[in-house]
C-alpha positions in Angstrom: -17.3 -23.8 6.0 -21.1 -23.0 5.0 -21.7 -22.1 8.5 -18.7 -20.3 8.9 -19.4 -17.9 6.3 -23.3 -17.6 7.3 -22.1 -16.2 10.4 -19.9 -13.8 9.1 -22.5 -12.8 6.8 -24.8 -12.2 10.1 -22.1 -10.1 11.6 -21.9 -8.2 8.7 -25.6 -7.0 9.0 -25.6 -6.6 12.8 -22.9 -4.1 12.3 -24.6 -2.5 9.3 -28.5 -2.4 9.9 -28.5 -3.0 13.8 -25.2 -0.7 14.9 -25.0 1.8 12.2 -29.1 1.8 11.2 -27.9 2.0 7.4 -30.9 1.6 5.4 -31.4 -1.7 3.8 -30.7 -1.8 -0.7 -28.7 1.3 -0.5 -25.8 1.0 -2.2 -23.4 2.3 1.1 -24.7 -0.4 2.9 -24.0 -2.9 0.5 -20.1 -1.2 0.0 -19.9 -1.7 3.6 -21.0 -4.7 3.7 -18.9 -6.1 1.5 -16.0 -4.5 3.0 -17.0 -5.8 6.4 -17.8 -9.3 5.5 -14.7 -9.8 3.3 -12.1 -8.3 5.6 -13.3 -10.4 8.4 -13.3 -13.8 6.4 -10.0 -12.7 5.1 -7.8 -11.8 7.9 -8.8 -14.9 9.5 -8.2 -17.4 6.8 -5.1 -15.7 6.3 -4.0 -16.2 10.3 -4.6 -19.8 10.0 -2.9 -20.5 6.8 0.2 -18.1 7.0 0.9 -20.2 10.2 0.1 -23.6 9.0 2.6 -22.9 5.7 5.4 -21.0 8.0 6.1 -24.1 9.6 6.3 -26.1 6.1 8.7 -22.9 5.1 11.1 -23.5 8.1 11.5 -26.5 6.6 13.1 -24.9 3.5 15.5 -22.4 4.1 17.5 -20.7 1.0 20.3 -22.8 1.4 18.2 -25.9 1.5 16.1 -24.8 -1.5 19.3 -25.0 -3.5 20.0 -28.5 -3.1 16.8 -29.7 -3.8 16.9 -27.8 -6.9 20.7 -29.2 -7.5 19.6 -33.2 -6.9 17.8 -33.5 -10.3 19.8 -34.2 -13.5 17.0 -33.3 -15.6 16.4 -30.0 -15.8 12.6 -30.0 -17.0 12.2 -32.3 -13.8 14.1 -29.0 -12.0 11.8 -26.7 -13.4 8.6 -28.7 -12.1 10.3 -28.3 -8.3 11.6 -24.9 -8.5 7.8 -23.9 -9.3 6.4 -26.5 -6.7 9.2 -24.8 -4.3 7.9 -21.5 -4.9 4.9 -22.1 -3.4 6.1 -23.2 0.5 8.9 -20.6 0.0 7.1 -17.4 -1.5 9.8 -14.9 -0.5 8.9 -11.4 -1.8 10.4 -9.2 -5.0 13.0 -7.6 -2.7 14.5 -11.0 -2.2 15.1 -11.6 -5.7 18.5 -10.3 -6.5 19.9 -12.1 -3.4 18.0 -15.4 -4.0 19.0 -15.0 -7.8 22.8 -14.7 -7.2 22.7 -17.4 -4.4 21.0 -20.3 -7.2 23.2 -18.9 -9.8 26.9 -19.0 -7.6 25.2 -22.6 -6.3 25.2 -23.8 -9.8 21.2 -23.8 -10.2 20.8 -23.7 -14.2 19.1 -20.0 -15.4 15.8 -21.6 -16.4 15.4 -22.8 -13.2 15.8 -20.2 -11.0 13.4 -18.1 -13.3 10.8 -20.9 -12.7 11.7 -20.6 -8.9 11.6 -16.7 -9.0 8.3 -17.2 -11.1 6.0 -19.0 -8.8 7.2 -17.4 -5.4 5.3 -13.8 -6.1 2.2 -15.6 -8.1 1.2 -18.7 -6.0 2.0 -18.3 -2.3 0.0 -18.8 0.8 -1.4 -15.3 0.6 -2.6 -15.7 -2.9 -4.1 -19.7 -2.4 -6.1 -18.4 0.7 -7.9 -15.5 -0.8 -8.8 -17.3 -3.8 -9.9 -20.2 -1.4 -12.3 -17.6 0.9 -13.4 -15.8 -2.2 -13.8 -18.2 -4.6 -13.9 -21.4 -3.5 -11.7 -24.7 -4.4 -12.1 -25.4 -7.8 -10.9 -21.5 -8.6 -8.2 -21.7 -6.4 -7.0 -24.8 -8.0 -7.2 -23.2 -11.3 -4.9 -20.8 -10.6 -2.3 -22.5 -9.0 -2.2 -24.5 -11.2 -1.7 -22.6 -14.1 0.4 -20.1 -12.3 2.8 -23.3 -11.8 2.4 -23.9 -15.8 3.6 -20.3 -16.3 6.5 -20.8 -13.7 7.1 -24.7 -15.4 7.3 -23.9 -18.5 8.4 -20.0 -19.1 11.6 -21.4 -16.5 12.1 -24.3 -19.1 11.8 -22.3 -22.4 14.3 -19.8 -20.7 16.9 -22.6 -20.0 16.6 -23.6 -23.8 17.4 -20.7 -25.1 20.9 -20.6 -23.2 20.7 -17.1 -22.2 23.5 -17.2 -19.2 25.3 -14.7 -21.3 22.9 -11.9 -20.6 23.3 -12.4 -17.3 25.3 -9.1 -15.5 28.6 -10.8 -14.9 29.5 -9.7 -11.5 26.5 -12.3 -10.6 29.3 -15.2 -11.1 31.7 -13.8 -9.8 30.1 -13.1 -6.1 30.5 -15.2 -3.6 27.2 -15.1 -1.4 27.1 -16.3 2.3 25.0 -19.4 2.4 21.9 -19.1 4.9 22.0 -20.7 7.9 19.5 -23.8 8.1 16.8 -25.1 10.2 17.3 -28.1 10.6 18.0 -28.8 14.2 15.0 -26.5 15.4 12.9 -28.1 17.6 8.9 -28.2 16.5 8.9 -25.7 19.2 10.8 -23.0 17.8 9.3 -23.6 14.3 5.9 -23.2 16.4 7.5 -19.8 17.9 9.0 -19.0 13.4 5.5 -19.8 12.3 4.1 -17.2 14.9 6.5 -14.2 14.2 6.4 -14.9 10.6 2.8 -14.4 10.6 2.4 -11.2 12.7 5.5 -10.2 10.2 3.4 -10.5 6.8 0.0 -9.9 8.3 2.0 -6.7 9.0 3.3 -5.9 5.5 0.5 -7.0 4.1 -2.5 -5.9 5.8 -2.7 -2.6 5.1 -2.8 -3.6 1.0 -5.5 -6.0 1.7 -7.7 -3.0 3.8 -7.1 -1.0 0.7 -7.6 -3.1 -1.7 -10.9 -4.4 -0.6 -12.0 -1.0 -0.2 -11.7 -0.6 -3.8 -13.1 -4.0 -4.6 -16.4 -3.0 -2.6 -16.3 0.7 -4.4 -16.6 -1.1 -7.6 -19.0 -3.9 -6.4 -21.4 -0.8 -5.4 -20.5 1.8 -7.6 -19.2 0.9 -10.6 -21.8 0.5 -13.3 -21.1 -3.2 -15.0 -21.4 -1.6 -18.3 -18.4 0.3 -18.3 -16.2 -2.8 -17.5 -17.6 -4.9 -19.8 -17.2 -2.5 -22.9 -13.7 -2.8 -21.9 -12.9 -5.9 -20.7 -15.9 -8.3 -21.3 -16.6 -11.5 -23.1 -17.2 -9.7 -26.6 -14.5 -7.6 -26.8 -11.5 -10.1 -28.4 -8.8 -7.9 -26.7 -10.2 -7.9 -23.4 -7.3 -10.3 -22.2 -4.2 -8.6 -23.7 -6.0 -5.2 -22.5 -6.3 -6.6 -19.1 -2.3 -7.7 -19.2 -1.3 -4.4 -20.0 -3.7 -2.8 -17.5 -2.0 -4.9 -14.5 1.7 -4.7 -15.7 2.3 -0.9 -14.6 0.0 -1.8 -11.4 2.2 -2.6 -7.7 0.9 -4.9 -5.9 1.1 -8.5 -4.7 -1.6 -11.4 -4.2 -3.7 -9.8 -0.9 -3.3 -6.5 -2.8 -5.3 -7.8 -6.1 -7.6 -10.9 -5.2 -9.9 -8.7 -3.3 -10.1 -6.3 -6.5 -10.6 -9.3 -8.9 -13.4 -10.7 -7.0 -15.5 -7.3 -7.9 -14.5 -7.6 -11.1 -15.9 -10.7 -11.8 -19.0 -9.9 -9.6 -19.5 -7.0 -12.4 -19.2 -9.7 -14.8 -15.3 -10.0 -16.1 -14.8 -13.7 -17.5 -12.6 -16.0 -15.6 -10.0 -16.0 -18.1 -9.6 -12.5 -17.9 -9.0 -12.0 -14.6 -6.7 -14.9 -14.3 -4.7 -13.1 -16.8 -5.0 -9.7 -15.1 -3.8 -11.0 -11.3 -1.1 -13.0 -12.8 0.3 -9.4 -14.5 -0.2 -7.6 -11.6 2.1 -9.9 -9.5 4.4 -11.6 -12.2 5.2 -8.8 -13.9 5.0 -5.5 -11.9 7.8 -2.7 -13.0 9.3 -3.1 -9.0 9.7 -6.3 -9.4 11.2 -5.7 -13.2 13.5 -2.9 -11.5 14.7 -5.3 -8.9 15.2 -8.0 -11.3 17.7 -5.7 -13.9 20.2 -5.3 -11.2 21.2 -9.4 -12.2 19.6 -9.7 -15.9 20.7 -7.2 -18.3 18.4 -5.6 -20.7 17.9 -8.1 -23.1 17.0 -11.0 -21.2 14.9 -9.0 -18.8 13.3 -8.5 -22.3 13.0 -12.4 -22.9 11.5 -13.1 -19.6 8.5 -10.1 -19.8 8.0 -11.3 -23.4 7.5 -15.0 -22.9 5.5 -14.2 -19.2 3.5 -11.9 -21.3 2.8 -14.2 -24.0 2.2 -17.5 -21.8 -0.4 -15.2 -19.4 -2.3 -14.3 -22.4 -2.3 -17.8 -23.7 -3.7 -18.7 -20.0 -6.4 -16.2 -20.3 -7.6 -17.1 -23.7 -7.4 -20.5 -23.1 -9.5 -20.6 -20.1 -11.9 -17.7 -21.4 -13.2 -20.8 -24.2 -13.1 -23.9 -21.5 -15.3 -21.6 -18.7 
């Protein structure tokens, strides 16, 4: 991996002081750097991954999902793999009402399927392999695993609180169309899912993760640390309920963010705080919140912002004093 990244870093000054004679220390060359370097790394440890995780995916279609999450009598233990589900079956924020309505007419408790719908957008392949290429392993597995702990145990306070009645009632009254599963395909034709399911979100997703390292190499260049850290560093005592409310109105998802939260934490932003800022951004965008009120009226949509909301800050504080 050392080597790996070595040689992207060489690329990354061929281009720069060898193809485009940028002079060496100026602050363009080391946006453009970091733009180069970073995109490169990325796009190719996404390719690998996506593919490696679609074929764990075809393994789980919708319909599938269901009865695992149907085949435990405890609903804590359901909780635990709806979140763990979430991960090999990240389907995005316009799947939710569909998804939502399919657990709910299957018989999946509420708590549940909010663990489920919980965990898809905030740990995913996307997210786990630009953690891994910016961060390294022992980041990465911080945040999965405390993006499952939101998922776990946000799903499981939910459930207590027996909120079905909040839930719009045409939801149990629908009938949905289960989804046809995989389960005869040959490892071929998951080979042949895996590769059109990867051009397919290397597609959507590309363009946010262009964008958004652009920005994160803006701020690694041009941003004085100062300014950040007045607002967001280690001495202010709000800087992780500030950063929450700072990603909740933001629209994006995992490759849209990571690359942005790297510069931040280059500029000097403590872990916890940026934990707490990503998982906002992709657990609690206003989209996704949109989406989401088609199948849970107002009050419960209320619940679940205000316990997400609460548990991320928890996370962020709590890992702020351990790091």
């Amino acid at each position: 991996m050392f080597i790996y990244y070595e040689m992207l870093k060489d690329f990354s000054e061929y281009i720069i002081f060898n193809v485009l004679k940028l002079e060496q220390g100026s602050r363009f060359a080391d946006v453009l750097g970091f733009f180069i370097y970073d995109t490169v790394k990325i796009f190719l440890l996404l390719t690998v991954i996506i593919f490696t995780v679609s074929i764990i995916r075809s393994y789980f279609p919708p319909d599938r999902t269901r009865k695992i999450l149907l085949s435990h009598k405890n609903e804590f233990i359901g909780n635990i793999f709806a979140a763990l589900l979430g991960i090999v079956t990240p389907f995005c924020s316009c799947s939710a009402v569909p998804l939502f309505i399919g657990f709910v007419e299957a018989g999946v408790p509420l708590g549940v399927t909010l663990s489920f719908l919980i965990s898809s957008p905030m740990v995913n392949e996307v997210a786990v392999v630009l953690l891994w290429g910016l961060f390294g392993w022992k980041i990465t597995s911080i945040y999965v695993g405390t993006g499952l702990l939101v998922a776990i145990f946000g799903g499981f306070i939910i459930g207590k609180l027996r909120l079905e009645k909040w839930v719009e009632e045409y939801v149990y009254k629908l009938h949905v169309e289960h989804a046809h599963e995989l389960i005869r395909q040959t490892f071929k034709d998951r080979l042949q899912y895996a590769k059109a399911n990867t051009t397919d979100i290397l597609r959507k997703v590309s363009l946010f993760i262009i964008i958004a390292i652009g920005i994160g190499g803006f701020i690694h260049g041009y941003v004085p640390q100062d300014f950040l850290i007045h607002y967001a560093g280690p001495q202010n005592p709000f800087a992780v309920p500030v950063a929450v409310l700072v990603g909740v109105p933001l629209y994006s998802n995992a490759a849209g963010i990571i690359p942005v939260v790297y510069a931040l934490m280059e500029k000097g932003l403590s872990m916890g705080t940026v934990l707490a800022f990503m998982m906002a951004v992709t657990a609690l965008s206003f989209p996704e919140m949109i989406i989401l009120r088609k199948v849970l009226k107002v009050p419960l949509l209320a619940v679940f912002v205000g316990i997400l909301t609460v548990t991320i800050i928890l996370v962020g504080y709590l890992f702020n004093a351990i790091l």
